[in-house]
N, C-alpha and C positions, 0 to 999 in steps of 0.2 A: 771255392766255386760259388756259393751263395750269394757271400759279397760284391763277387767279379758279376755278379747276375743285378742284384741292384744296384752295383752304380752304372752296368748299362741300363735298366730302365730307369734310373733318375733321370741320365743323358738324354734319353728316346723322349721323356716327358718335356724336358725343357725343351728340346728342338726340335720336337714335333713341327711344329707352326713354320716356323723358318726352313723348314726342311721342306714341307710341302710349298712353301710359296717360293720358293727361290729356285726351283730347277726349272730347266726351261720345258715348254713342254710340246713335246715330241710326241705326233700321233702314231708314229711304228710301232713303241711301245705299247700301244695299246693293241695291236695286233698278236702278239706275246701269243701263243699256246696258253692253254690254266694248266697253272700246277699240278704235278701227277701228285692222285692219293696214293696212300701205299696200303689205305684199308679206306672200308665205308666211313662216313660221317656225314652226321648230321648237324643240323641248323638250327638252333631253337631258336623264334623271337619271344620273349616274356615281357608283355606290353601293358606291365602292371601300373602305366601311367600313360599309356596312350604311346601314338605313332605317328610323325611328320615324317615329311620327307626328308629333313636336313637330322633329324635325329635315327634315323635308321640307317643314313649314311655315315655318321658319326660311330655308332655302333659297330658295324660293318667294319670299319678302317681300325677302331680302338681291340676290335679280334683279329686284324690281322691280314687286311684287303690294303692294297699299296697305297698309300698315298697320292702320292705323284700321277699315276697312272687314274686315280679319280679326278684330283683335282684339274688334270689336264682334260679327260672328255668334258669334263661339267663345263669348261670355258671354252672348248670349240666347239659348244654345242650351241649356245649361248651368250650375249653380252656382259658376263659377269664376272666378279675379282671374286675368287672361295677361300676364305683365312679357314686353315684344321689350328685347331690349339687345344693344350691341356685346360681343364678344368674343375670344377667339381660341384656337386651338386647335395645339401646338407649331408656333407663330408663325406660322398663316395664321389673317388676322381674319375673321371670322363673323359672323353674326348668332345670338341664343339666344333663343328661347322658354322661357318658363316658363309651367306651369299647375297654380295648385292651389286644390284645391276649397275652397269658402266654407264647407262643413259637412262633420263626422265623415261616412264614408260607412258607411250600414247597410248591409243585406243582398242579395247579388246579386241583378243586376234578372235576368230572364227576358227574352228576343231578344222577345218582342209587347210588350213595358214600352218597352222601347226603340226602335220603330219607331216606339210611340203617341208618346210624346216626342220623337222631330224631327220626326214626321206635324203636330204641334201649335203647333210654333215659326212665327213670320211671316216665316221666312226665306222666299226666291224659293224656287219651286217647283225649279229647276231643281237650285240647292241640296240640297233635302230629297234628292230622288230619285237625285242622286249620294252621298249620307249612307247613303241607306239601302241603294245597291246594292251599299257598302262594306260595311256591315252584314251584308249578305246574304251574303256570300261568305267572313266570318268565323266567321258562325252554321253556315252546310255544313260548314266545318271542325271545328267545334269538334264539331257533332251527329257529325260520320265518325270524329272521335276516340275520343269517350265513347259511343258508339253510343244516343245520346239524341236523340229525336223534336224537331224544332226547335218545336214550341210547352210544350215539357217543356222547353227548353235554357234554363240562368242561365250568363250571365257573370259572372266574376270580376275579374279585372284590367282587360279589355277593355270591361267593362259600364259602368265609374266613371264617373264626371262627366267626369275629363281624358280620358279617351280618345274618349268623346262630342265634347268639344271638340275634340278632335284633328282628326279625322274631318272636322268641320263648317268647321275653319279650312283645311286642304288643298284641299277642294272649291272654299269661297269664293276660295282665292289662285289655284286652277286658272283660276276661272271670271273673274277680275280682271285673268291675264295672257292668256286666250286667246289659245294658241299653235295653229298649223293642225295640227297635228303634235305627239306623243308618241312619244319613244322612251327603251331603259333598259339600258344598259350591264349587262355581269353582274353578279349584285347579290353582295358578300363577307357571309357570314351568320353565322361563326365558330366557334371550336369551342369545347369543354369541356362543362359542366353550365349549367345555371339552376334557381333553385329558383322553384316555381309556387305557385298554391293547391294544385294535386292533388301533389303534391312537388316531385323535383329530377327533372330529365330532361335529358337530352344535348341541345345545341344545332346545328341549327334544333331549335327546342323543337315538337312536336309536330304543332300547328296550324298552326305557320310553314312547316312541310314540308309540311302537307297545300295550302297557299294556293298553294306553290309550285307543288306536282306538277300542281294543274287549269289555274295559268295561264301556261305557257308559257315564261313568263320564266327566261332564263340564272341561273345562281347555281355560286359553289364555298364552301367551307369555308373556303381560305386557312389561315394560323398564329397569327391572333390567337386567342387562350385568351378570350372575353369573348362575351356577345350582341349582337351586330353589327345584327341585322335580326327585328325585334318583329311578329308576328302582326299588328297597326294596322299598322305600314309596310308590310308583306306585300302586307295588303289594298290597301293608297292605289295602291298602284305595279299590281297584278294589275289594278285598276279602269282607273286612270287610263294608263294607258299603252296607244295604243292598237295601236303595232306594237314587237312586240319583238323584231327584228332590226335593229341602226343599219346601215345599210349601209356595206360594206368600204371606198368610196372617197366616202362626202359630198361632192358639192357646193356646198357652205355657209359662208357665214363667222357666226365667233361674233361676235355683238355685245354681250351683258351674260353676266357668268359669279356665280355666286352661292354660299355658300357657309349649309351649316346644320349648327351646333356640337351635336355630343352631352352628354349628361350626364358622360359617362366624360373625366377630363381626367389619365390618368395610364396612356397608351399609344403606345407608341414612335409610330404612327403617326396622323397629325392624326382625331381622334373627327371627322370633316363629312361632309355628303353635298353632292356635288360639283353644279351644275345650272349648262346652258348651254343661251342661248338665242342661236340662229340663223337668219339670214335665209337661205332656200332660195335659188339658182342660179336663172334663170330661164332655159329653154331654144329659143334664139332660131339664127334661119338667118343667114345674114352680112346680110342687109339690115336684122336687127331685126325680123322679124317671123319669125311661128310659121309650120309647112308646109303650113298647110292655105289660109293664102294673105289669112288675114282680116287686117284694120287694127288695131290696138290691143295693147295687152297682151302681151308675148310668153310670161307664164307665165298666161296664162286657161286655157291643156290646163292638166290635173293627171296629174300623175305618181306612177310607181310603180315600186319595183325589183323583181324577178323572178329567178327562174332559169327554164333551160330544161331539161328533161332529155329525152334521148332515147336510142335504142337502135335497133336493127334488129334484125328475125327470120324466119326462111323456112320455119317449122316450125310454124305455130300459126292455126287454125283461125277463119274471120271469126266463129265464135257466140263462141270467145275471146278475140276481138277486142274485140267489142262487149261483153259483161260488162265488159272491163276500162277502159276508155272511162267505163262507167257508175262502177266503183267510185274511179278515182281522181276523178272531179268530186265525188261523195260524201263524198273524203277532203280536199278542200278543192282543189282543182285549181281553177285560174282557166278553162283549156282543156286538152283533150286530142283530139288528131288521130292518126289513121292514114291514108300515105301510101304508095301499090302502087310498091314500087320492083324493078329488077331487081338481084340480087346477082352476086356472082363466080358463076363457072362458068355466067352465065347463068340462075342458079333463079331464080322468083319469090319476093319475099317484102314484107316492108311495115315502113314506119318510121314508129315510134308515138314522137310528141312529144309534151313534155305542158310545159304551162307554171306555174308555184307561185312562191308566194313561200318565201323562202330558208329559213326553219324549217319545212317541210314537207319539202322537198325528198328528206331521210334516206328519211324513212317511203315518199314515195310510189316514190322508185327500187328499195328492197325489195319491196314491190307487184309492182311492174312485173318483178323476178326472178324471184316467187314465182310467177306467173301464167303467164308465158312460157317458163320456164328458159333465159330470157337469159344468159350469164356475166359482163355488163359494160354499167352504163350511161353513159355519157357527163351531166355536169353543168355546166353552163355558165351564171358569172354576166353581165345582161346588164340595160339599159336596158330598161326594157316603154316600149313605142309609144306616146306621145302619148296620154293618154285622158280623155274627156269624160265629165261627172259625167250621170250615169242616174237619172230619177226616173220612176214610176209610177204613172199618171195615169189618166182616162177619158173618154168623150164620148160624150153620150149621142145617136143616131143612128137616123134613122126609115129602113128599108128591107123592103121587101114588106110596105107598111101595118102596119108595127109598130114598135115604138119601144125601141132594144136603147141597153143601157148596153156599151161597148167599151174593152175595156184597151187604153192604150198605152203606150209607153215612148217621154219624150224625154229625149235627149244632150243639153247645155249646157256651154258651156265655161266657167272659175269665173268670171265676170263673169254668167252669166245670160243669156247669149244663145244662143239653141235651134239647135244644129246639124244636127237630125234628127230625124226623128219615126215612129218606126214602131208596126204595129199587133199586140198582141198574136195568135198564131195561133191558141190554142185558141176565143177568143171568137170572131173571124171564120168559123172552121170553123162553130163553132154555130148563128150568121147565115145561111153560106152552107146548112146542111143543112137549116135551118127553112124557108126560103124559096125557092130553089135555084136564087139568085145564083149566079155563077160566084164562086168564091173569090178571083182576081187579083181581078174588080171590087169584091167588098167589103173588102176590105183597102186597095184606090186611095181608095176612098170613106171610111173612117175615116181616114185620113192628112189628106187632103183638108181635113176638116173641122174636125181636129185644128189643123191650120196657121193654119186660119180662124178659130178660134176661142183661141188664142194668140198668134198675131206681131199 
């Protein structure tokens, strides 16, 4: 079986290239349903050389995103002929993308040129509006650089045909491997100059910095003299990725690892962007089943990692209590509690937890200094509980001869099976004050109805 396995990827390597460039290309197929998981998985990118657009769709395709079905949106989105072919990069083999345009390019387009241009393509919808929200977030950069109005803003390099294509082929190989899960290693960006339309500028080159600083994402400079990580890549990885901290001890095994060759083939260390795809851990009691005791599944919870932060203090006022409560959930806090505890010597005082995820956590334990004049928070990385996926919903509800539309929120575990159902409070209040229902019975009565009219 091992053998029969390598000489099918000897085959797959050699005609890669001719495989993608020889089919004709059919935009139905792009319409395709994604592939059912049969369990979680996640996404790594490991951008320990940086990130272009043509190298993270190379990536992408070399773990296992169709070819054909890239190479075909890249060119109706597009003026451009896309060569995939094997290759390698000091001696880890690859996959490469090439793209270039079918015509001399004239004059930069303008950020609405190029909205109206994938607005216009028959790609899936789903597509365009991942295109364009890469778009979006190149256009902010670029308009904060040159301090230019974004229906004033032309792109130059970013504008072309390939990086349109670029863009459009990411999306599609995103939306082809649908992973449940994104995440992204620190991305290495480089150092030295690069020279631009508007000159030479220091690397991350301008833009690149600016995509950086709004999203989140890790990055250092490292020793390589060369541009590492291209304003497109910036954006693809800023879009696409949707948590960017991997967490310290994964759960996971890799199951396809993928590799995507840059341009650059003359630097000590391998030009690729690294991409690993993994089956998520499933979190099960010794019987095989989940704690909440149902049949089935034992990764239907969805999870999440966290940290905890806490501290104690016996000097700080409940109206400072409550402000602060308010602003770290503001600052992105999943919760925050204050708990009346007694300290040494006996004083009263209170212990304010607060739960985040792990790239928040800096900011809000400063916070939590700055407010209190705490000297010391405690941080503690840890498992978040078991939790069920949350949607918001309504039902529409006839009480004291009148006919109310009521929010509610049901829990669901990832299969789709409703573990809860409660009733939004402010809308119940408004019931209960119009009419002057007791408020327990009108919130019993939206629930009620709610189950009624779901299970």
């Amino acid at each position: 079986m091992q053998f029969v396995e390598f000489v099918s990827f000897v085959i797959y390597c050699v005609n890669l290239a001719a495989f993608a460039g020889s089919l004709p290309c059919d935009l139905s197929t792009l319409m395709c349903p994604p592939r059912i998981q049969q369990s979680m998985t996640s996404l790594i990118f490991d951008p320990f050389m940086g990130a272009s657009g043509d190298m993270i769709i190379a990536a992408l395709v070399d773990l296992g995103a169709d070819p054909s079905r890239v190479r075909c949106a890249m060119e109706s989105a597009a003026s451009v002929a896309v060569g995939i072919s094997r290759t390698s990069r000091n001696g880890v083999a690859a996959t490469r993308v090439s793209v270039v345009p079918d015509v001399q390019e004239g004059d930069a387009r303008s950020y609405p040129e190029i909205v109206e241009e994938i607005r216009s393509s028959e790609l899936p919808d789903p597509i365009i509006e991942d295109a364009i929200a890469i778009f979006d977030i190149i256009a902010s950069a670029e308009s904060k650089v040159h301090g230019t109005p974004l229906a004033e803003l032309h792109f130059h390099e970013v504008g072309q045909a390939d990086a349109i294509a670029d863009v459009i082929g990411a999306c599609t190989a995103i939306h082809d491997l649908a992973p449940t899960e994104i995440f992204c290693e620190r991305i290495m960006t480089g150092t030295g100059f690069v020279a631009t339309a508007h000159g030479t500028f220091p690397v991350p080159a301008p833009a690149t910095l600016e995509i950086l600083a709004g999203s989140g994402l890790l990055w250092a400079s490292g020793s390589v003299e060369h541009e590492l990580l291209t304003p497109t890549g910036a954006a693809i990885l800023a879009h696409l990725v949707q948590t960017r901290n991997l967490p310290e001890t994964p759960e996971r095994a890799a199951i396809r690892i993928g590799y995507g060759a840059g341009k650059a083939d003359d630097l000590a260390i391998p030009n690729v962007l690294r991409t690993i795809l993994c089956e998520c851990e499933r979190e099960c009691d010794h019987d095989g089943e989940y704690d909440s005791g149902y049949d089935g599944d034992c990764a239907a919870l969805l999870r999440d990692r966290v940290e905890v932060i806490e501290t104690s203090v016996d000097d700080v006022t409940g109206e400072v209590l409550g402000n602060l409560i308010r602003e770290l959930i503001a600052m992105g806090a999943h919760d925050a509690i204050v708990i009346p505890a007694t300290m040494k010597k006996g004083r009263s005082g209170h212990l304010i937890q607060v739960i985040a995820e792990p790239g928040d956590s800096a900011r809000i334990a400063r916070r939590i200094i700055e407010e209190t004049g705490s000297l010391g928070v405690r941080i503690s990385p840890t498992k978040h509980r078991l939790i069920a996926r949350r949607i918001s919903d309504s039902v529409r509800i006839e009480i004291g001869g009148r006919v109310w539309d009521a929010a509610i929120k049901v829990a669901t575990d990832g299969n789709g099976k409703i573990l809860n159902i409660s009733a939004e409070f402010e809308d119940a209040r408004v019931i209960a004050q119009e009419t002057g229902t007791p408020l327990r019975e009108v919130m019993r009565r939206i629930v009620d109805l709610a189950w009624t009219n779901l299970v």
